[in-house]
Structure formats: structure tokens, C-alpha cells
C-alpha positions, -999 to 999 in steps of 0.1 A, spaced: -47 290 780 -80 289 761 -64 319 739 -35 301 727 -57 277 720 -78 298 702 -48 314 680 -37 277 672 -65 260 660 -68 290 634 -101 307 650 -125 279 639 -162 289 640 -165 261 666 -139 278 689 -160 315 682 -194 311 693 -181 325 729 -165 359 731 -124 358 731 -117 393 747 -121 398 782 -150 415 800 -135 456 813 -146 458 843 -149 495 841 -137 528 818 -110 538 839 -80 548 821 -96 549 791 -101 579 763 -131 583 743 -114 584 711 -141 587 688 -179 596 689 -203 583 662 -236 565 657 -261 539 643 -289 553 628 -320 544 628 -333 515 604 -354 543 581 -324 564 577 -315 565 542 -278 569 539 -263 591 512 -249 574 480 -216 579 490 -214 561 520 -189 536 519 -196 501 517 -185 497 551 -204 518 566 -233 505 548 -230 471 555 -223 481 593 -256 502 599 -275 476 583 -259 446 603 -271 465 636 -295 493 628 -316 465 646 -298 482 680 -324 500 706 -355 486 685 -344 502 653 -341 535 663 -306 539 664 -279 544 690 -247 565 696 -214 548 696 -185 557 716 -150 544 713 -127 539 742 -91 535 739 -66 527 770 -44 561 775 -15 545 769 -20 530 733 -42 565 720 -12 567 697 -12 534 682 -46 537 676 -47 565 655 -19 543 629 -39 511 641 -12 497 655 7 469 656 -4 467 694 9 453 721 -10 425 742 -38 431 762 -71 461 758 -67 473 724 -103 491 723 -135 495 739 -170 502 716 -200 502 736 -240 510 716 -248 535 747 -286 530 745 -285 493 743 -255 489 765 -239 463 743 -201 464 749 -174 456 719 -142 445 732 -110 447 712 -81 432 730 -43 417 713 -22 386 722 5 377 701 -4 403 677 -38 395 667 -70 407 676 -91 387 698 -134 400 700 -160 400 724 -193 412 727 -204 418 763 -236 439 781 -224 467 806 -233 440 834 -200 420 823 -225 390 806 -211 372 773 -240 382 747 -220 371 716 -246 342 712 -278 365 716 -277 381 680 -256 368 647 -245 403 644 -230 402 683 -208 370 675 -175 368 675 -173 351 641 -190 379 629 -162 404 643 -138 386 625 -158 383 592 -161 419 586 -125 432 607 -111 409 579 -132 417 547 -125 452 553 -88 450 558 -86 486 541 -103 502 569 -100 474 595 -61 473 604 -47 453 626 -83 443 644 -94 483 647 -116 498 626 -123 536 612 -147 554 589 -170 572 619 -208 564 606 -211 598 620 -186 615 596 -211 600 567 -239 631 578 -210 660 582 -205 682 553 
């Protein structure tokens, strides 16, 4: 009920200072889709990079004291397709992005065809309130300014792909 309510009141920063996605209890099911990374705050990233991935490393390069942090994404087996097109999806888990050293948890999850965030620690608690750059409002903020790389609530440029040559 809360998510309809959600979806109709036009996601209202009021509505968004609690995570929207549900909590995954645990990974089965899921395939680690993608591998990449945060690096640490005194990494200087090549002038390249693309703004995205620019403005992501330095909204969380705060992760595991500033040291940086690998990032693995999960997808649920049957929707590894649709995520490599980004979609549409279906309702319910879309994605699962979790800061392995910091344990913080990213949840991507549809209903009625939009994206619905949360941020969660592996324990299952709601952090979206403990850092600006864990709340939901902040999910949609950037999933929507980057609507080039950011389809349909997923996201892809791997930070990681930044350092291959």
C-alpha cells in the first residue's frame, strides 16, 4: 500500500527520506553481474572519466573511511537478460549493489514500471537516513540526471572499466 502511495504522490522528498525497496533477505538466486569499485578518496581519476562516474566516486569515496571499496552487482537469474538492455522490468527485485567492505546494500526493485530504491546494511536495517549520499532521494536524483546511462532505474559505466586499458 505504502508503494502505491509512493508512485501517486509523485515521489515527494517528504515520502523519500525512508528506503522504498524491500530489504533481500539473502543472495540466493542471484548472479553477480558486474564487478567494480570505489576508489579511494586520493585516487585521481583519469581525464576521461565520465561525468558519471566522477560524480559517483566522489559522492561515496567517503565508503570504508575513504579508502575505497569493491562493488558487486547482483541480478535475480531470471531478469540477467533484461538487465543487460535495462529493461523494461517486471515488478519486484530488479538489482542488488552492495559496498562489500562497508556492507551497505543498494536495492533496486520495480512496481508498475518504475524503480523504487533502498539503501540497507547486510543486517536488513534501513540506513537511507545515515548519510545524504545513502538516501533515497539521492537514488532518484542521480538514476534520473543520468538518464543516458541510468535506464529504466539501472545503471552502467563499471568505475572499474575507468582503470582498464
Amino acid at each position: 500500500m505504502f508503494k502505491i502511495l509512493v508512485l501517486v504522490c509523485g515521489l515527494s522528498s517528504m515520502l523519500l527520506s525512508n528506503s522504498l525497496a524491500d530489504h533481500l533477505k539473502e543472495l540466493k538466486g542471484m548472479v553477480l553481474v558486474k564487478e567494480s569499485m570505489i576508489p579511494g578518496k586520493d585516487v585521481v581519476l583519469p581525464k576521461e572519466t565520465p561525468l558519471f562516474v566522477q560524480q559517483t566516486v566522489s559522492m561515496y569515496n567517503w565508503i570504508n573511511d575513504g579508502k575505497g571499496t569493491k562493488l558487486n552487482i547482483y541480478v535475480p537469474k531470471e531478469k540477467v537478460e533484461l538487465y543487460k538492455t535495462h529493461g523494461p522490468y517486471p515488478d519486484g527485485l530488479t538489482a542488488i549493489a552492495i559496498y562489500e567492505d562497508q556492507g551497505i546494500v543498494f536495492v533496486t526493485e520495480h512496481f508498475e514500471g518504475e524503480p523504487m530504491y533502498g539503501t540497507f546494511d547486510r543486517e536488513g536495517n534501513d540506513i537511507s537516513k545515515s548519510h545524504p549520499s545513502l538516501n533515497v532521494a539521492t537514488c532518484y536524483k542521480c538514476h534520473e540526471d543520468y538518464a543516458d546511462i541510468c535506464v529504466n532505474g539501472t545503471c552502467s559505466v563499471p568505475v572499474i572499466d575507468t582503470f582498464k586499458k
